[in-house]
N, C-alpha and C positions, 0 to 999 in steps of 0.2 A: 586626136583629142578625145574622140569618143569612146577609142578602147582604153585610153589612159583612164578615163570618167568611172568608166564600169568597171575597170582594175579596181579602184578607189572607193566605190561602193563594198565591193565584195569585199574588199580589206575592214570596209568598217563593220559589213555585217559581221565579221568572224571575230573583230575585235568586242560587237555587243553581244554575241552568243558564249564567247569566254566570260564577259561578267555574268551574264545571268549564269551559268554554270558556277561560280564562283561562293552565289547563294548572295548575294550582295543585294539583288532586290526583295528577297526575304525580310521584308523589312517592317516591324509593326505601326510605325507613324505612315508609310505607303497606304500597307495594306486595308488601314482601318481609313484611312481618310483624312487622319488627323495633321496629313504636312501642309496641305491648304485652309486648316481653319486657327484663325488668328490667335485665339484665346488660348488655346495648347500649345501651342509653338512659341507663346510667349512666356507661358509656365514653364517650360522646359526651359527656356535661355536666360529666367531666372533664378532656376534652382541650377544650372549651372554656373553661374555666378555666384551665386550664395556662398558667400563663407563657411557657411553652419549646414550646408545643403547635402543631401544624401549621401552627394558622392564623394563626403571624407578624406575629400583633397585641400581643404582648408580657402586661402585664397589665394591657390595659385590659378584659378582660371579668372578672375577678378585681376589679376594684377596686370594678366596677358593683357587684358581688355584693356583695360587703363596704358598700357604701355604706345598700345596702339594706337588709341584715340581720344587719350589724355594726357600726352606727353608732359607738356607744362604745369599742370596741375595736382600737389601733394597732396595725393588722397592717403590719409590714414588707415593701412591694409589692419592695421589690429584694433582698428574701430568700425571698419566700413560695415555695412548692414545694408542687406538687398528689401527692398518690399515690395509687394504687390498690389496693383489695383487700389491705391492712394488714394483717398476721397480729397476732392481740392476745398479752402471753406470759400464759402461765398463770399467772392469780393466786392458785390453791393449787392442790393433787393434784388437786382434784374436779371440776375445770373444763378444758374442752379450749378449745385454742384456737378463734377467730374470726377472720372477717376481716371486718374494717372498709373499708364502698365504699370511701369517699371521704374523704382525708383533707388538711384546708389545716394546712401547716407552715411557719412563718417562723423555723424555730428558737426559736423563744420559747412563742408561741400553738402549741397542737396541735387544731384542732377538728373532731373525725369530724362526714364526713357521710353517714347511714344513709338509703337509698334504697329508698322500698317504693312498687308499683305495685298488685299483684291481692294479694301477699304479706302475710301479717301479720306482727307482732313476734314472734319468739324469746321461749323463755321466758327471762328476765332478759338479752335481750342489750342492751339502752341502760345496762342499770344496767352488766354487766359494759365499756362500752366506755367508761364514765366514770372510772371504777376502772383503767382501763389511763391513760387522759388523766392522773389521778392520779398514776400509775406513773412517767410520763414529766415528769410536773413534780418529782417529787421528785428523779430522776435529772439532771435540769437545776439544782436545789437554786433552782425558780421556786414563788412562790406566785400565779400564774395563776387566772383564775377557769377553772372547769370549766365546758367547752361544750359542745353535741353538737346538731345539725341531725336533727330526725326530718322524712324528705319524704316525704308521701302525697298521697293523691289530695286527702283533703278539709281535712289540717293537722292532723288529728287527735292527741293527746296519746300518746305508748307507755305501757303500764299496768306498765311495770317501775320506774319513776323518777319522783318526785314532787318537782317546784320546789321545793317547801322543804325537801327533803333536802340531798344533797350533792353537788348539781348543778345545772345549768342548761340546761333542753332548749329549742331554739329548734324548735317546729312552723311548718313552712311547706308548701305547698301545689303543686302543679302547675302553681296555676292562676297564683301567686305567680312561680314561675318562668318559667312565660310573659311575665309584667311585665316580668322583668328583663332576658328574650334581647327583648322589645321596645325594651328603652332600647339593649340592644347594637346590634341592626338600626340603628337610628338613629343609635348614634354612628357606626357601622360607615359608614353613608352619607355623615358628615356631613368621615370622614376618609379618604373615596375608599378604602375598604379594599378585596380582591379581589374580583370577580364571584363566584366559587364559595363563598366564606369567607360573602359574605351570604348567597348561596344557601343555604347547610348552616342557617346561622342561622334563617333563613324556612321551612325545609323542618323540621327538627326543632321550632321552632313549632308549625307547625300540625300535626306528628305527635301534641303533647301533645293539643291542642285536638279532634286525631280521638280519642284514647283519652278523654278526659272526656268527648266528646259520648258516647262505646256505652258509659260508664257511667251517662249517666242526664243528667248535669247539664246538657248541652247541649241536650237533646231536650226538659225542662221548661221552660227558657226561653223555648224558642219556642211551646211551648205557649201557655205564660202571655203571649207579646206577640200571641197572634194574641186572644185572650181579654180584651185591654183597649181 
């Protein structure tokens, strides 16, 4: 068992000195710092959403998204509009504004999406950002279901807002969103999109995949496959 173990090891080592050879950790979100700080990582996964967004792929990475984790819900891809950092208005005297990361608007649908990495929830900010969604269907005179994306590291629930209230939280994951810039890489390939456009995609990748590995998740796995 123990020279199986250290077979096991040595296989991985040789499998991690190929990537780094490979130039894969060359990586500017790595190198600069910016894959664990919340506010860049969230600008990034809004201008890859963005319709209108640098990378002049229109809304085929919006529509992955949506496919994934909005199956039932007809978003209008030749209306949708990404925004950032959303000011919420104040829903009485006692509450100060918010801003809301991320927010997909089709003029009809409004569905923030709240981005947490090392960060925990606000005391009541999902409930207050559902209560604004709210705000903004009645001004549209829409009875829209009430949506709100909480993105963490592990999908984990926000303790402000309970599914059978008067809302609807979608938890998804990190690791969830790496799935999905994986089908973009792909599509991205499959429609000769630009060398740097897939680069970014592949490089903010594996920047998620570096911050879940130094949180733990990464580092148990391999545990456990050198261990079976």
């Amino acid at each position: 068992l123990l020279n199986a173990t250290v077979n096991k090891i040595k296989l991985f080592e040789t499998e991690e000195e190929k990537i780094f050879q490979s130039g894969k950790f060359f990586n500017v979100l790595n190198i600069t710092g910016i894959y664990s700080r919340e506010v860049y990582m969230c600008k990034l996964l809004a201008e890859i959403l963005n319709p209108k967004g640098s990378h002049a792929q229109h809304n085929i990475y919006v529509h992955l998204f949506c496919e994934k984790f909005l199956q039932d819900i007809p978003i209008d891809f030749n209306k949708v509009a990404i925004k950032l950092e959303v000011l919420t208005k104040e829903l009485d005297e006692n509450r100060q504004q918010r801003r809301i990361d991320i927010v997909i608007d089709d003029g009809c649908y409004y569905i923030p999406i709240e981005v947490k990495i090392n960060a925990y929830e606000q005391e009541n900010q999902c409930r207050d950002y559902l209560e604004q969604v709210n705000e903004v269907y009645r001004k549209r005179n829409l009875t829209c279901p009430l949506i709100l994306f909480f993105l963490t590291k592990d999908g984990h629930s926000p303790e402000s807002v309970d599914n059978d209230g008067n809302g609807k939280v979608i938890n998804i994951s990190w690791k969830d969103i790496c799935e999905w810039l994986q089908v973009c890489i792909e599509r991205s390939y499959e429609l000769k999109s630009p060398k740097n456009v897939i680069n970014t995609l592949e490089q903010y990748k594996f920047a998620i995949e570096e911050f879940l590995e130094t949180s733990g998740e990464k580092l148990m796995n391999n545990i456990e496959s050198l261990l079976v």
